[in-house]
Residue, then its C-alpha position, 0 to 999 in steps of 0.5 A: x441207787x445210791x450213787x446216783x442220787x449222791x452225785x445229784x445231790x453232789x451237783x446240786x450244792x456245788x452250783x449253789x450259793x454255800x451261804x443260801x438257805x434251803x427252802x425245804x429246812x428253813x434256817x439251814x444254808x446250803x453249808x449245814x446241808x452238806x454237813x448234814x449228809x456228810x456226818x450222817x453218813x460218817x455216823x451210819x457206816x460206822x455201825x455198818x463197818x463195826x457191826x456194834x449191838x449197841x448205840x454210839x456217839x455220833x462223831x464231831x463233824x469235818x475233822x478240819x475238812x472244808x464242808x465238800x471235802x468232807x461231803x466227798x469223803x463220806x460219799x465215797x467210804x459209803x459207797x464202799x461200805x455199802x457195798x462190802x457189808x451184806x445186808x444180813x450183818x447183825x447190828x444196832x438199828x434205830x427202830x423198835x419196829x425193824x430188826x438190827x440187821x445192815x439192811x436197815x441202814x442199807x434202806x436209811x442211807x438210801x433213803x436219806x440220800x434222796x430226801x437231801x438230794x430232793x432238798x438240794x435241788x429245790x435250791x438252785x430250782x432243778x427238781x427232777x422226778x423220783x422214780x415211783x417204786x423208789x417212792x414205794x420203798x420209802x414210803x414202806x420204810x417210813x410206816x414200818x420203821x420211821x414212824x416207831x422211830x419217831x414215837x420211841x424217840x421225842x414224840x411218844x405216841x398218845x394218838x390211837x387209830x389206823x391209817x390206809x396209805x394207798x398210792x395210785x401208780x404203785x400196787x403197794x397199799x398199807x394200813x399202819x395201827x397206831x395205839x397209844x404207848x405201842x410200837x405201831x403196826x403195819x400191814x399190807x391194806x386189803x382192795x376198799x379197806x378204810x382206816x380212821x385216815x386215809x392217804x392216796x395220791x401219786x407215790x412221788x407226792x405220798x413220800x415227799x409228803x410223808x417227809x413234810x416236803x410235798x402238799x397232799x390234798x388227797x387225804x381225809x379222816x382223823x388230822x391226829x393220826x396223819x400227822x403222826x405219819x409226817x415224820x419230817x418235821x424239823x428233818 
């Protein structure tokens, strides 16, 4: 999955403009979009190559590389990383809620690769599908990590509640418990549980949604707890 949506996201920004700005990130060019991808991935395989417990200094970026020079070059030692490293190594993860094990990072770079790749293509206006069950995955990655990432980081939680996030086209439903000062909690919903909030619609429009690159007009209840599930706000 990957490398599939790398070279999309490869495609996409060497047809554009360098200098254009992304309508998804308002003030980013094309140029900081591609450096963006390139030193997260440089910063995550790292903790995948070195397996350390404990948070490290992102690197500066390019290293006097041109910005696809140092894009290729991440592409292509993430690629290897990934798959040398198994996902049951012990390392540092980002997240209260997930445990420091590869598969974190396995799941983030994916997942991450997706979101610029979609951000990329709505430059040059040649956005194609993303596949629900991939939508699945990461929309569970955002309730079950993102979101306590988010809280644990320049947003600390003061909203109490729940939420039922449940796609239409995929069999995976959640109910995320929000509670003030906490590490969120999330389940799979039971068939016509409510939470304070509710969320439903096609998977692809739930996680770019999610992401705050999609509107969703199928959610109601408490605007407080939906938008603390919007992790991408300013990402």
């Amino acid at each position: 999955m990957f490398i599939e949506q790398a070279e999309m996201f490869r495609k996409a920004v060497a047809d554009a403009d360098p200098t254009a700005e992304v309508p998804t990130r308002p003030g980013w060019t094309v140029q900081d979009l591609v450096v963006h991808l390139a030193r997260f991935l440089e910063t995550s395989t790292a903790y995948l190559r070195t397996g350390s417990r404990n948070p490290m200094r992102p690197p500066a970026p390019g290293g006097g590389l041109s910005p696809l020079e140092y894009l290729d070059l991440q592409l292509a030692e993430a690629g290897e990383v990934l798959t040398a490293v198994p996902g049951n190594r012990p390392v540092w993860t980002f997240s209260p809620a997930a445990p420091d094990l590869a598969w974190v990072w396995h799941r983030r770079i994916a997942h991450e690769t997706v979101l610029r790749r979609f951000d990329a293509q709505t430059i040059v206006r040649q956005v194609v599908a993303t596949d629900a069950d991939l939508c699945a995955d990461g929309i569970d990655e955002v309730l079950t990590t993102i979101v306590a990432a988010k809280l644990d980081g320049d947003s600390p939680n003061e909203v109490s509640g729940t939420a039922v996030v449940r796609p239409t086209d995929v069999p995976e439903s959640w109910l995320i418990s929000l509670t003030a000062g906490e590490v969120p909690e999330t389940r799979a919903a039971a068939p016509g549980e409510k939470g304070d909030a509710q969320v439903t619609g096609d998977a692809e429009l739930v996680y770019f949604w999610l992401w705050n690159r999609m509107n969703l007009k199928e959610m109601t209840g408490d605007r407080r707890v939906l938008d603390v599930l919007q992790v991408g706000r300013g990402h």
